[in-house]
Each structure stands twice: as C-alpha cells, then as structure tokens.
C-alpha positions in Angstrom: 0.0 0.0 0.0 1.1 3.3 -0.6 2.7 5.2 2.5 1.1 8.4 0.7 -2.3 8.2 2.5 -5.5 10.7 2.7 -7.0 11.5 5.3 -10.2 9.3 4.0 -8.6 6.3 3.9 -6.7 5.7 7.3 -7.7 5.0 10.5 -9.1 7.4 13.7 -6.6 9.3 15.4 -3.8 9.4 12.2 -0.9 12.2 12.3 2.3 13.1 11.5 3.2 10.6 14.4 2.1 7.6 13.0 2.3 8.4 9.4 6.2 8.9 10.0 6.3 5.6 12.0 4.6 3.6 8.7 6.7 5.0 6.5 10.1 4.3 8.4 10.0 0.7 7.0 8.4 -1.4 4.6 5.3 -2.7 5.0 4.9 -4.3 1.7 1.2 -4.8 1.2 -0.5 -4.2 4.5 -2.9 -1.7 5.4 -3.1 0.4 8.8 -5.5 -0.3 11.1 -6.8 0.9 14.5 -7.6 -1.7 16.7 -11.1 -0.3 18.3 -13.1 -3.0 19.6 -11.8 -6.2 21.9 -14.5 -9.1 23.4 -14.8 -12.4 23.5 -16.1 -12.1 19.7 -13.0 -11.2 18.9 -11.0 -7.8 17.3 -12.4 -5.6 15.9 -10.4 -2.7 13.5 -11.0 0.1 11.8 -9.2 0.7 8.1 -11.7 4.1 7.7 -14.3 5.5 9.2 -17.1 3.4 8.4 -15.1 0.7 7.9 -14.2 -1.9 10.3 -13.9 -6.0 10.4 -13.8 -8.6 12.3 -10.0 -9.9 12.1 -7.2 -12.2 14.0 -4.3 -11.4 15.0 -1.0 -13.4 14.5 1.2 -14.9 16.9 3.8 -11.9 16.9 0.7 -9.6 17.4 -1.1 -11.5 19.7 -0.5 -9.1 22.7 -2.9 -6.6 20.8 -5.2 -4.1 22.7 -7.9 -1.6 22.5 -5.8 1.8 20.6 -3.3 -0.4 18.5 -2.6 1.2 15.8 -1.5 -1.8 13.1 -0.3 -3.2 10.4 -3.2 -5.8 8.7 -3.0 -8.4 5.7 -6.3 -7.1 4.6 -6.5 -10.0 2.3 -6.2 -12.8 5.0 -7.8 -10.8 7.8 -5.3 -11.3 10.2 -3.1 -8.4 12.1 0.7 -9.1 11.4 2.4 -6.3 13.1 1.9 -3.7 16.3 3.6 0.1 15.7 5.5 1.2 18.5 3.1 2.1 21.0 3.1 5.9 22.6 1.9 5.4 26.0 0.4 2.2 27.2 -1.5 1.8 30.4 -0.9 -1.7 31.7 -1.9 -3.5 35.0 -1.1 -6.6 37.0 -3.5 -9.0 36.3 -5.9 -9.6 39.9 -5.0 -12.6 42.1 -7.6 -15.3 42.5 -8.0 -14.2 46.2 -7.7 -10.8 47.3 -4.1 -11.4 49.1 -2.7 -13.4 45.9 0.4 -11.9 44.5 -0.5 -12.1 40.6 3.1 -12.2 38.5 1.8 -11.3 35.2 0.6 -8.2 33.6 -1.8 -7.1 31.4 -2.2 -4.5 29.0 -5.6 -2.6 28.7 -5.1 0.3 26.5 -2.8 1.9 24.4 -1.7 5.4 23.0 -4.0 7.5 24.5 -3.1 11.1 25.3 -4.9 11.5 28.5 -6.7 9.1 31.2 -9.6 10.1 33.2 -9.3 9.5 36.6 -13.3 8.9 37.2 -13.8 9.4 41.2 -17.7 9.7 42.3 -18.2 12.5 44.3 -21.3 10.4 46.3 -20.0 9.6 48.6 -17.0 10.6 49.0 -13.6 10.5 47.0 -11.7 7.1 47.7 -8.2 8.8 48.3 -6.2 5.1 48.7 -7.1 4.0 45.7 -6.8 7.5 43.4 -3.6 7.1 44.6 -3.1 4.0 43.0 -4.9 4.6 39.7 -2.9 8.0 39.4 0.5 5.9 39.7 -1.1 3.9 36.8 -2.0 6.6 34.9 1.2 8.5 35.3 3.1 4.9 34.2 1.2 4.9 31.3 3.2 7.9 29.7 -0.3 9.5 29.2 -1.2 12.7 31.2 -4.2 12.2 34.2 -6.9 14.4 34.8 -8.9 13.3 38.1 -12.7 13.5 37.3 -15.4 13.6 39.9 -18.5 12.7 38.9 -22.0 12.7 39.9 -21.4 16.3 41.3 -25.5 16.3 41.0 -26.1 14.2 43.3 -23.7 16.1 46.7 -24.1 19.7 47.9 -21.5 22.6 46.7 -19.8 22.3 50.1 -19.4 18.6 49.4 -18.2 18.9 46.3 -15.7 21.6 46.8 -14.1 20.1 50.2 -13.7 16.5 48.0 -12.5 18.5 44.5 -9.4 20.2 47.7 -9.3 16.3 49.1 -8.7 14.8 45.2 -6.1 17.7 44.4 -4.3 17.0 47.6 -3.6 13.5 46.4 -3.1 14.8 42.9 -0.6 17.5 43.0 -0.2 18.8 39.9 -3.1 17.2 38.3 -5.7 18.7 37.3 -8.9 18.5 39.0 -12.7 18.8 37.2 -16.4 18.1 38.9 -18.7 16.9 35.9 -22.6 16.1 36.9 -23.6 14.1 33.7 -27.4 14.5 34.5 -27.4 18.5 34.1 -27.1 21.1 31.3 -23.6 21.9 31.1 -21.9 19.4 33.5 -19.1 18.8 31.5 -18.0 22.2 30.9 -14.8 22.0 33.1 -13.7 19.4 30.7 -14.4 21.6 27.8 -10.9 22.5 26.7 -9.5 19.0 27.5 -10.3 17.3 24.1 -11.0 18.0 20.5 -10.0 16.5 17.1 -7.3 14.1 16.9 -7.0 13.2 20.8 -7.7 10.1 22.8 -8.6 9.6 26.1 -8.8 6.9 27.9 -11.3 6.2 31.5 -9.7 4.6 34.6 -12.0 4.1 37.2 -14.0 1.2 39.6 -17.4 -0.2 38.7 -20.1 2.7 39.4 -18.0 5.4 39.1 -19.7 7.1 36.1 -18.1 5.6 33.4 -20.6 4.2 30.9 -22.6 7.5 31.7 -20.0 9.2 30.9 -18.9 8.1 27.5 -22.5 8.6 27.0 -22.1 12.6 27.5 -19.2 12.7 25.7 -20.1 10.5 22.4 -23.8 13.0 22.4 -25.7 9.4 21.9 -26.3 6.3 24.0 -23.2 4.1 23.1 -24.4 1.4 25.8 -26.3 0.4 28.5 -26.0 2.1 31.9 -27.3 0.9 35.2 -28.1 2.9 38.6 -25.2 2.1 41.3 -27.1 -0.2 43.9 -28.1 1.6 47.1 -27.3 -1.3 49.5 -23.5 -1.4 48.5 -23.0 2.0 45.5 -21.7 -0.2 43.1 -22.6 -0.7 39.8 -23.7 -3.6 37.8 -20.5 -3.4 35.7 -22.0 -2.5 32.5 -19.1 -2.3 30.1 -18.3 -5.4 29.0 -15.9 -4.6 26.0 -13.0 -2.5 25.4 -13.8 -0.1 22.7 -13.5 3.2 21.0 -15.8 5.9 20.9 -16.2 8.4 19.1 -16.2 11.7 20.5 -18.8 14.7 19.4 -16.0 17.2 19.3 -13.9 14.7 17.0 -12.0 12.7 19.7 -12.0 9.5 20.3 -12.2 7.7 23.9 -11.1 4.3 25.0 -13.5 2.3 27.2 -12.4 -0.2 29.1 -13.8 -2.6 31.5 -14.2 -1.8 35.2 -11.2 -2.4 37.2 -11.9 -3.9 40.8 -8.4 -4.2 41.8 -5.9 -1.7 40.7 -2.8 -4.0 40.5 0.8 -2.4 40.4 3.0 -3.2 38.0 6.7 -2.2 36.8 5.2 1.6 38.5 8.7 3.4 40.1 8.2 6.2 37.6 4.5 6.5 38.4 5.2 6.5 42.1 8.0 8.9 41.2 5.1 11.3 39.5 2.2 11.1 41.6 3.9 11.3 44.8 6.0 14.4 43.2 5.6 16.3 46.4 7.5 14.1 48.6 10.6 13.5 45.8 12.8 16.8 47.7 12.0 15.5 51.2 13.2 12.0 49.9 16.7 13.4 48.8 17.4 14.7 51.8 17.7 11.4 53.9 21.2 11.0 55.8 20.8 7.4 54.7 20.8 6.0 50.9 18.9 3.1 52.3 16.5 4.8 54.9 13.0 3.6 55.4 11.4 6.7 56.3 10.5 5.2 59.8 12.5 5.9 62.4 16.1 6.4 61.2 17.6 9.5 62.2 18.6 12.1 60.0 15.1 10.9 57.6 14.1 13.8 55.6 10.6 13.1 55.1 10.1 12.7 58.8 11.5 16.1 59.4 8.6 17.3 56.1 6.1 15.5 58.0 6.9 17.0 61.8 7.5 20.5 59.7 3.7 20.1 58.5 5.3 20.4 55.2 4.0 16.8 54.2 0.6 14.9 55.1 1.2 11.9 57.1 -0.9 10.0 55.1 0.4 10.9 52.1 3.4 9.5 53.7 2.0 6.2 54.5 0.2 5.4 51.5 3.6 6.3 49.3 5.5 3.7 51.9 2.6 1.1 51.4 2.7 1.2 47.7 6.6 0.9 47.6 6.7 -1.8 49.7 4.1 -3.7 47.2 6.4 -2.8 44.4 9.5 -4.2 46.2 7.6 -7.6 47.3 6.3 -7.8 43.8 10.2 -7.0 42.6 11.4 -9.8 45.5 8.6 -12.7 43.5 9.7 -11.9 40.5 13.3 -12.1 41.1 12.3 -15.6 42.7 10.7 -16.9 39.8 13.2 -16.1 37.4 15.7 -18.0 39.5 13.3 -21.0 39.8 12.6 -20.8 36.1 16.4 -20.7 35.2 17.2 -23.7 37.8 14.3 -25.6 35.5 16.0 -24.8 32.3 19.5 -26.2 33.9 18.5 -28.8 35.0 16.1 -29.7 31.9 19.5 -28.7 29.8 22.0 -31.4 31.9 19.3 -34.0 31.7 19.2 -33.6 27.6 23.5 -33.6 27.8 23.0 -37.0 29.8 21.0 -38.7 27.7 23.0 -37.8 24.8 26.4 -38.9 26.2 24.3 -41.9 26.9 23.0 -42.5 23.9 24.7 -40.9 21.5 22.3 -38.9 20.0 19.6 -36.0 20.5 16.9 -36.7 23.0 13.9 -36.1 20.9 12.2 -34.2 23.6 
C-alpha cells in the first residue's frame, strides 16, 4: 500500500506521528488499522471511518489491545504487526484471592493522550485508591486528569471540600467536577479534548463511566445501570474495550471496570504522583533509609514541619513496599525458572552422552 495516505482512507486518530512511524519501513502490502473494539467475539479494526472488520491477529501480534494502531494483511484478515506504542497503560493481572500476588501483567489500553481519573463524588472521593490509579495513569506515559463525577447528586460544600481532598492526592493534576445528568456538567472538561485526541477512562465499577462516554459520544453508546443503594456499586455495564467516538472529533477508549488496581513495573508512576515528597526523599542522611524511624530521615523532618501529610506519607511507603515484594517474587521466579531450564538442559547432555544422540524431547 502506498505510505502516501489521505486523510479518508486511514484509520481514527492518524498524524504526522504515525504516518512517519509507517513510512520508516516497509510494509509491503499491508494496510493500517486501528484496533477499536476487543471481546470475547474477537477484534475488531478500523481501516476508515465506516469501515471496520472482524480480524485475527497473528502470533507476533497477539499481545494486541484496544488503541493499536497496526499493520493488517487485509487480504487474509489477520493483524501481522503492532507500531511502537506511545503510552500504554498496563496493570497486574488480579489474584484469585484478594491477598494473591499475581506475577503477570496485562495490557488494557494503548496510545491515548490522556486518562480520566473517574472518582464519584457520592460519597466521598476514595483517596487510597486514586492514589493507586494515578501511579497507573502517570506509568502509562499518558497525562491524568482526576474527574469527579455525579457532582449532582452532593451539595457545593461537598463537592468543593472532596474537589481540595482529590487535588491533595493529585498534586499537579488537574482536578474537574462533571454532573452528567445536568445542562452543562461537563464544561470544566471543555478545553480538554477535541479532534485528533484520545482519552482513555480509569475508574471502579459505578463510578460514572458508561454514563459518561455517553455525554461525551452526544448518543447512547451502551447500556447504563443505577449504582445499587445497599452497597454503591454498579452492575459493571461495560463489557468490551472499545473506542468511541467523541462529538467534538475525539475519540475515547472504554475499558472494562477495574476492581483491583494491581501495580505493576510503576517506580516512575510512584516517582510522579507522589512528586511532592521526591525533595523531602533526597534529603535522607541514609541511601537506604526507610522513612521510619532512622535518624537524619528527611521526610520525617517534612512530616513533623507540616510540610508533608502523614498519610500521604504512608500510602507512598505502602505502595513501595508492594512494588519491592512484587520485585522480590519476580526475582524468585526467574531463578526457579532458570534452575528448570538447567536442570532440563543437563538431563538432555545425559542422555545424549548416553546415547549418543539427541533426546527427541
């Protein structure tokens, strides 16, 4: 195909950015693609607007996620290569019970500009875990915006002590209160997207998602369902990754409620969302201080200066310690799994020198 495309007949969200990328090697006689649909169908791409198919993809594309943007053999249906992601947010894949150390990760979405925190406002921000999906979000490469929702339902006093509570734990992020069942509810995101950028929605089940691609898109895109009173969670309603296109000429990745935020591979995240603390950190007498008791510990002097919040404190030690156990696991499965291959690699060298010849295993 030639790498001199229109406008009309590549996918949503192509640039200079990836039109460079496809033309910086030979790509013989695929087509690009936007991957924009993922379920238990299958994938679903998108060659132009208005036209998208059902593919595979092959084993060295396999890893594919919602936001790809590809390479396809049109004529066999099947996705053949992935272009060099932009940002990527990735997360370790839950546990089978809650205290189960998963050691895999997962990829959810990819090369989005921007992902929307989505806190509800009703009842009240849940600051231990916006500081988890804001470590995600800031991993991904992408930039976070921290999105309260369901401003509608809370008093202005509510809303503006939460909107200070979020922007403590988001330093340097902004901060915007949306109500998505009023006239102009989404004006603080106003300047936040247009043509050409993606966004991409992090938040738990009943936080407003679904409701709020809604708003966005200016049509019912899916099904959504009121957040149960006995417990405020919702019914997860989105059951597919997808993209949706915007009103304004965006586009917005969807993706399926996350119940457990699940670190992974996130020291720059930590590195961004805890920002405030970085100086404090620096200023430790000892390279290998755990901010506890040690003398000479800079961010205990912050915290005893009021110039740090305690619990900002705690919740940055918690989520370091997660990373360092999870670093600790993996460090002993790659020795198990190494152990394996010697030994499976001494047993094939025995039987050969016993045999004389290859073990067919």
């Amino acid at each position: 195909m030639s790498d001199d495309l229109s406008s009309h007949d590549t996918p949503p969200g192509w640039n200079e950015h990836w039109a460079g990328l496809w033309g910086a090697a030979d790509r013989g006689e695929l087509v690009p693609v936007r991957v924009t649909r993922i379920d238990k169908g299958g994938i679903t791409v998108t060659l132009r607007p208005g036209d998208d198919r059902m593919v595979v993809a092959a084993k060295s594309a396999r890893r594919v996620v919602v936001g790809d943007v590809c390479g396809l053999d049109a004529e066999a249906g099947r996705i053949e290569v992935i272009l060099e992601r932009r940002t990527v947010f990735e997360r370790r894949s839950p546990g089978v019970a809650r205290d189960q150390m998963q050691l895999r990760s997962r990829a959810v979405a990819a090369n989005m500009d921007l992902v929307y925190v989505l806190q509800p406002l009703d009842p009240a921000v849940n600051t231990g875990r916006l500081a988890r999906e804001l470590v995600l979000a800031w991993e991904s490469g992408a930039t976070p915006v921290v999105v309260l929702t369901k401003a509608d339902l809370v008093d202005e006093t509510h809303r503006e002590h939460q909107r200070a509570e979020a922007q403590r734990w988001a330093p340097g992020v902004r901060v915007c209160c949306v109500s998505l069942k009023s006239d102009g509810g989404l004006h603080e995101l106003d300047d936040l997207h247009g043509p050409g950028s993606v966004i991409a929605l992090l938040g738990a089940s009943g936080a407003g998602k679904s409701t709020l691609v809604n708003a966005l898109a200016g049509h019912q895109v899916q099904l959504t369902a009121e957040v149960r009173d006995s417990d405020r969670r919702g019914r997860h309603t989105t059951t597919a990754g997808q993209i949706v296109a915007l009103a304004d000429g965006g586009l917005l990745i969807d993706t399926p409620g996350i119940r457990g935020v699940g670190l992974w591979n996130s020291d720059l995240g930590i590195e961004r969302a805890f920002d405030d603390l970085t100086d404090h950190v620096q200023q430790c007498r000892f390279d290998d201080c755990t901010h506890t008791t040690e003398p000479g510990c800079g961010l205990v002097a912050a915290v005893e200066a009021g110039q740090v919040d305690a619990d900002r404190v705690a919740a940055w030690r918690a989520l370091v310690e997660e990373l360092d156990e999870l670093e600790d696991h993996l460090e002993t499965r790659d020795r198990e799994q190494r152990r394996q291959h010697n030994q499976r690699s001494r047993r094939r060298a025995q039987r050969r020198d016993e045999y004389g010849a290859d073990d067919p295993d």
